[in-house]
SERO-4910 file (N, C-alpha, C, O; in steps of 0.05 Angstrom, whole numbers):
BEGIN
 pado doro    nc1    nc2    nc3   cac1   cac2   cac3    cc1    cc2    cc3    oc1    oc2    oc3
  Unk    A  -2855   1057   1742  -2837   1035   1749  -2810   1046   1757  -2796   1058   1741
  Unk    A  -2804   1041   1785  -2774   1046   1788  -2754   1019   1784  -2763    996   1780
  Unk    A  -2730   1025   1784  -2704   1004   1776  -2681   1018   1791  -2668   1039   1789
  Unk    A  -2682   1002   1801  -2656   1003   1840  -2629    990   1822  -2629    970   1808
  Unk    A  -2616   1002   1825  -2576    985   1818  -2563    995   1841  -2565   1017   1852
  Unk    A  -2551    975   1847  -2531    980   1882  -2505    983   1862  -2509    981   1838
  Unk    A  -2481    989   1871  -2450    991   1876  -2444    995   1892  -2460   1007   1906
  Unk    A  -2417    990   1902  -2393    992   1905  -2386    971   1928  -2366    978   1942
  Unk    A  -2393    956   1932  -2384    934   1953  -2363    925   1940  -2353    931   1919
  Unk    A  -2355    900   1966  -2319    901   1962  -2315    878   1980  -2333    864   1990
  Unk    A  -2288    875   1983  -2279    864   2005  -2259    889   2023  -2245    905   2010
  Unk    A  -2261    889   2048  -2240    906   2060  -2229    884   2086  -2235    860   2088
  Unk    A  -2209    904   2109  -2207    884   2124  -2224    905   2154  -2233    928   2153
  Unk    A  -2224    891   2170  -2236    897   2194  -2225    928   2202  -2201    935   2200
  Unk    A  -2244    945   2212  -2234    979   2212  -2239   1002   2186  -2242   1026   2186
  Unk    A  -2239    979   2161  -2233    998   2139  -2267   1008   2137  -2285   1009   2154
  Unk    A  -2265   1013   2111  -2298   1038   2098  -2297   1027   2068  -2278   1023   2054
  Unk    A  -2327   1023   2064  -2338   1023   2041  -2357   1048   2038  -2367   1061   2057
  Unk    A  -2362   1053   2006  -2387   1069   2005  -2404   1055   1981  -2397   1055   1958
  Unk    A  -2429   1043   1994  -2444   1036   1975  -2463   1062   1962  -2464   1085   1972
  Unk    A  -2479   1054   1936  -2486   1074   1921  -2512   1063   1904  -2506   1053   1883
  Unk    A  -2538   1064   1910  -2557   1061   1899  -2573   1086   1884  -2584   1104   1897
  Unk    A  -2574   1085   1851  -2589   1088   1835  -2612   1080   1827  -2616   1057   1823
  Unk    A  -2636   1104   1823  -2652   1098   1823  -2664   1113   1801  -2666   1138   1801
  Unk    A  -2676   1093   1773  -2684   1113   1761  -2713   1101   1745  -2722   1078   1745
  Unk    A  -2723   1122   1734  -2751   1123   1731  -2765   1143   1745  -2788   1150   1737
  Unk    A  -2752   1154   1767  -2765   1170   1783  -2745   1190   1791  -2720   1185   1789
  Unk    A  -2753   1212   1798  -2747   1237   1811  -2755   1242   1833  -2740   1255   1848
  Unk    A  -2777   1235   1840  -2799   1245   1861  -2785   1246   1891  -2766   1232   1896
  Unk    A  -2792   1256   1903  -2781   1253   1936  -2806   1246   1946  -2808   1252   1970
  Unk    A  -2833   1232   1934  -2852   1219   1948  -2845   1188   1952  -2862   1173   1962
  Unk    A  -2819   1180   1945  -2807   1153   1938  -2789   1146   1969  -2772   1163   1968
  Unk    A  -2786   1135   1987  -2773   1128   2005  -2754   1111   1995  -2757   1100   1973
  Unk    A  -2729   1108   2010  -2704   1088   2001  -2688   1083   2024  -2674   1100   2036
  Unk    A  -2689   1057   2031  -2677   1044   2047  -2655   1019   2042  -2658   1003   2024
  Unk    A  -2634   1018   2059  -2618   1005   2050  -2615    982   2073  -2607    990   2095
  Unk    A  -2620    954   2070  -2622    926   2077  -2590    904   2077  -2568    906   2066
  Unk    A  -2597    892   2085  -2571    872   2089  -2585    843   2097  -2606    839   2110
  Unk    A  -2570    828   2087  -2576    800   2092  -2547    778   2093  -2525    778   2082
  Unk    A  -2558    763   2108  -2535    747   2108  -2547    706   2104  -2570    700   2111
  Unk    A  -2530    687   2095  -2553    667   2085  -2556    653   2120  -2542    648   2140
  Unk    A  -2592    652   2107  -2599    633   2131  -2610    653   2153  -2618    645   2175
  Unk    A  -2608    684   2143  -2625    701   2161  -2638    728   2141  -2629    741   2123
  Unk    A  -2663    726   2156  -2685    762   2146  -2662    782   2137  -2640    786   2148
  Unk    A  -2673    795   2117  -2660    822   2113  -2668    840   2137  -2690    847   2145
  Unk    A  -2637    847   2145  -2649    872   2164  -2648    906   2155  -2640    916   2134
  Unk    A  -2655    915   2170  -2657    947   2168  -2635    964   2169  -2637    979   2188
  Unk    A  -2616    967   2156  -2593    984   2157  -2600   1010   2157  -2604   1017   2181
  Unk    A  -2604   1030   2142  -2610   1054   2149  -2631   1062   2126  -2631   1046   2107
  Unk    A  -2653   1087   2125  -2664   1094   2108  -2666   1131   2111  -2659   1143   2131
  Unk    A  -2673   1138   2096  -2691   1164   2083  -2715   1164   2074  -2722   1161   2050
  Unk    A  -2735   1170   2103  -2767   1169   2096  -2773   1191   2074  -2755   1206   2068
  Unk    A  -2795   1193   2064  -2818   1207   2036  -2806   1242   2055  -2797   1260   2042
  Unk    A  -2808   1243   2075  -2803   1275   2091  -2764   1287   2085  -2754   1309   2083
  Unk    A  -2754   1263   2085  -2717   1270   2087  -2705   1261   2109  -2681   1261   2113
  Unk    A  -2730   1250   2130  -2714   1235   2156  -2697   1211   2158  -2704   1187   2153
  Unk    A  -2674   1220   2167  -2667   1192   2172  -2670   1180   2196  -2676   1190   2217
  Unk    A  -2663   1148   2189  -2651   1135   2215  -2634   1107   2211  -2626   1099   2189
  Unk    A  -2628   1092   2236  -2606   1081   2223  -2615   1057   2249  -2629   1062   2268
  Unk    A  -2604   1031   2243  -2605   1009   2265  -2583   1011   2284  -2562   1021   2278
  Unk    A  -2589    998   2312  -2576   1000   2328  -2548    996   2324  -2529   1009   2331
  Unk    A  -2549    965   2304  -2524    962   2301  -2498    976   2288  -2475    967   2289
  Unk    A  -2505   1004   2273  -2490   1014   2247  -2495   1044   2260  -2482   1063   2253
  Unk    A  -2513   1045   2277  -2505   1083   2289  -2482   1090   2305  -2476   1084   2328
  Unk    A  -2468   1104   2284  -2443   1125   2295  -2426   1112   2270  -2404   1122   2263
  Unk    A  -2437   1089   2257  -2405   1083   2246  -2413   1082   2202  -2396   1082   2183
  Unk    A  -2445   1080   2199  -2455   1085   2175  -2466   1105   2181  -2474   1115   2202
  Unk    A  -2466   1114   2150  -2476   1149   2140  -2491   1146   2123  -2481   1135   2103
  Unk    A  -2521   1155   2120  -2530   1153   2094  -2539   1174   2082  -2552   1188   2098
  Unk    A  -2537   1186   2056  -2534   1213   2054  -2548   1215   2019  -2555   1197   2004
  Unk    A  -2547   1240   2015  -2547   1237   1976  -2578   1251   1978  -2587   1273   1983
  Unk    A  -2593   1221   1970  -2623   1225   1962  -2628   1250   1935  -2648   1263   1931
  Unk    A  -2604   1250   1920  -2604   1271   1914  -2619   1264   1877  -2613   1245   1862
  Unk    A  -2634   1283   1873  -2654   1284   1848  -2649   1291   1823  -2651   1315   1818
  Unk    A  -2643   1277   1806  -2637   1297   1774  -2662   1285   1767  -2669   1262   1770
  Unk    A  -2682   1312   1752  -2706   1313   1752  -2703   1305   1721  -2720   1290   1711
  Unk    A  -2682   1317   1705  -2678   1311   1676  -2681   1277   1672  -2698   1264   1661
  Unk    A  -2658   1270   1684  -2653   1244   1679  -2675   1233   1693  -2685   1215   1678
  Unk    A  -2692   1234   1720  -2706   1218   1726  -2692   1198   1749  -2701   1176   1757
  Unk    A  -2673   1208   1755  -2662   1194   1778  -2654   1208   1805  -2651   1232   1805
  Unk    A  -2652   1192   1827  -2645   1188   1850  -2619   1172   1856  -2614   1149   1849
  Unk    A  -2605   1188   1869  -2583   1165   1885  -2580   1174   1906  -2580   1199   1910
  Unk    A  -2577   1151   1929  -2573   1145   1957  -2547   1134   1961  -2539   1113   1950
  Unk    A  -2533   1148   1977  -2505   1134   1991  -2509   1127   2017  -2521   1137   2036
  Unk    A  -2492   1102   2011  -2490   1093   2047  -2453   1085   2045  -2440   1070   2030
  Unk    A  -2446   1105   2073  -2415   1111   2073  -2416   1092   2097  -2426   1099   2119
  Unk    A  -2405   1066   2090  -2388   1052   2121  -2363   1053   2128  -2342   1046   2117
  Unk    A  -2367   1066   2155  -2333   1058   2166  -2339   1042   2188  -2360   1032   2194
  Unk    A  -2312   1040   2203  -2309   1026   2224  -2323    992   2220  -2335    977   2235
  Unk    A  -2314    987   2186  -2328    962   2186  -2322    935   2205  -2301    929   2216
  Unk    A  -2339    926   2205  -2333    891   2228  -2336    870   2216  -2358    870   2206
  Unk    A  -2323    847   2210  -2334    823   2211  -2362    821   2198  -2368    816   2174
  Unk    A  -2379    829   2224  -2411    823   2229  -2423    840   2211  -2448    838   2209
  Unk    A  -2412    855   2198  -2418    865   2178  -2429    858   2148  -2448    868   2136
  Unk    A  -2410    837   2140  -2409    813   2122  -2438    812   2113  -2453    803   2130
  Unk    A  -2451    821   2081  -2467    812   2088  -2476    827   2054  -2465    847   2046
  Unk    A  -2497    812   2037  -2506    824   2015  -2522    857   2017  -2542    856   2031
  Unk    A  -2518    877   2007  -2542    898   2013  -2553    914   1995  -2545    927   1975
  Unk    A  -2574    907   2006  -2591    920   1978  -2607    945   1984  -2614    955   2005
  Unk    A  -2610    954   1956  -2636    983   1969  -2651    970   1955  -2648    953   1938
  Unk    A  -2674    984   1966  -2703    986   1969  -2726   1007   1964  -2727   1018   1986
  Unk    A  -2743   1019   1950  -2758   1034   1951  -2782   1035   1955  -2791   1013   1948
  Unk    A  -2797   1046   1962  -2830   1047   1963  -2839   1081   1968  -2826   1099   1979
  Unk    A  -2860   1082   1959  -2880   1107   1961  -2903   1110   1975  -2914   1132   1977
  Unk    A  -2916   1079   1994  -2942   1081   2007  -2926   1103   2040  -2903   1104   2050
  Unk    A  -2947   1112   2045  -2928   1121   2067  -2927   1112   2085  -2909   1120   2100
  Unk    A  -2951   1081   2097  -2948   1067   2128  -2922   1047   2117  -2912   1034   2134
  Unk    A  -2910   1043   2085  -2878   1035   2083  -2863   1051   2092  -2847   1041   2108
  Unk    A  -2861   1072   2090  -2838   1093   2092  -2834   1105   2118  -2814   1116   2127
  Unk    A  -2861   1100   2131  -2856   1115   2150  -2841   1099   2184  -2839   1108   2207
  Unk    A  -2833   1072   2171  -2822   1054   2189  -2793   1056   2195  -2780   1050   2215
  Unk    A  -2785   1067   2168  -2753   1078   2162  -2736   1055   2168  -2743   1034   2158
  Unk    A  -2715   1057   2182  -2692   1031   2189  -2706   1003   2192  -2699    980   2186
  Unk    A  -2727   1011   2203  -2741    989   2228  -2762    985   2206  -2775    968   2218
  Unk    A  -2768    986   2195  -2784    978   2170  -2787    944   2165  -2769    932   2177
  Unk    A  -2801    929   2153  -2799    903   2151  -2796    899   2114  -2811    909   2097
  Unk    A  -2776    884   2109  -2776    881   2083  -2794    866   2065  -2793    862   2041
  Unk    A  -2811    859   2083  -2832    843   2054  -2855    873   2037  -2867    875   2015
  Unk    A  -2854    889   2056  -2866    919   2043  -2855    929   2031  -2869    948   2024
  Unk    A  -2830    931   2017  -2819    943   1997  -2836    941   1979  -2857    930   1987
  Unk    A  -2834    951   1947  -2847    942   1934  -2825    949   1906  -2832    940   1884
  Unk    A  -2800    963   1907  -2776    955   1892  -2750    950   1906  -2743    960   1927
  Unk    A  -2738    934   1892  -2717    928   1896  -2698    918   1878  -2705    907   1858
  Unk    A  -2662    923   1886  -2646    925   1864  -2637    892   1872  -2649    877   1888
  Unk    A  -2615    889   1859  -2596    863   1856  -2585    854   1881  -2586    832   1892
  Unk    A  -2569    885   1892  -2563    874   1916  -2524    878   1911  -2520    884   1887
  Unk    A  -2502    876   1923  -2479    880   1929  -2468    874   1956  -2473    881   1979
  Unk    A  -2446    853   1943  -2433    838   1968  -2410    856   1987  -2392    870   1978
  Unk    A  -2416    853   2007  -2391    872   2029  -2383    848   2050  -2398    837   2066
  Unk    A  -2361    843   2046  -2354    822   2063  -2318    839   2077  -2299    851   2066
  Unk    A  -2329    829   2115  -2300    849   2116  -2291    813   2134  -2302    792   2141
  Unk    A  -2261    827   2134  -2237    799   2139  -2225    814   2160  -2215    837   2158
  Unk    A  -2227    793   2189  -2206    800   2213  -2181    805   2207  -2165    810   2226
***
């Protein structure tokens, strides 16, 4: 059993940077994919960026050049994983709850950004990022 916790969302204003921060623990493994989602009410979670089961990334059209997602990094003691996702150049359109996500099948993982969220098969709480013109 894995257990996803998001941080660090915020409010900023238009231009500024957040860095969100998903923990993951129960697991160590790098057979675990982790992707990070966004939603806003009244629409699908979309695909913000991920780190397939291999270390690949990728990222959606809308957030390449200006999110970073990085970390994936393993404490085998503890049993955890954490994933960063560094935003700058935030917008407006940005606005939006985001959550990570994990899975281990690999036709999940291997969709990466573009992935569909009903295949997840963990997921955390979630953290609000709302940016102001």
């Amino acid at each position: 059993q894995v257990q996803l916790a998001e941080s660090g969302g915020g409010s900023v204003q238009d231009g500024g940077s957040l860095t969100l921060t998903c923990v993951a623990s129960g697991t160590a493994h790098s057979t675990y994919c982790m992707v990070w989602f966004r939603q806003t009410p009244g629409k699908e979670r979309e695909g913000v960026a991920a780190v397939d089961r291999d270390g690949n990334i990728s990222y959606s059209e809308s957030v390449k050049g200006r999110f970073t997602v990085s970390g994936n990094d393993a404490d085998i003691n503890q049993k955890t994983r954490t994933l960063t996702l560094q935003m700058d150049s935030l917008r407006p359109e940005d606005t939006a709850m985001y959550y990570c996500a994990a899975d281990r099948r690999r036709f999940v993982c291997d969709s990466g950004a573009q992935g569909s969220p009903y295949n997840y098969g963990y997921w955390g709480q979630g953290t609000q990022v709302a940016v102001t013109a």
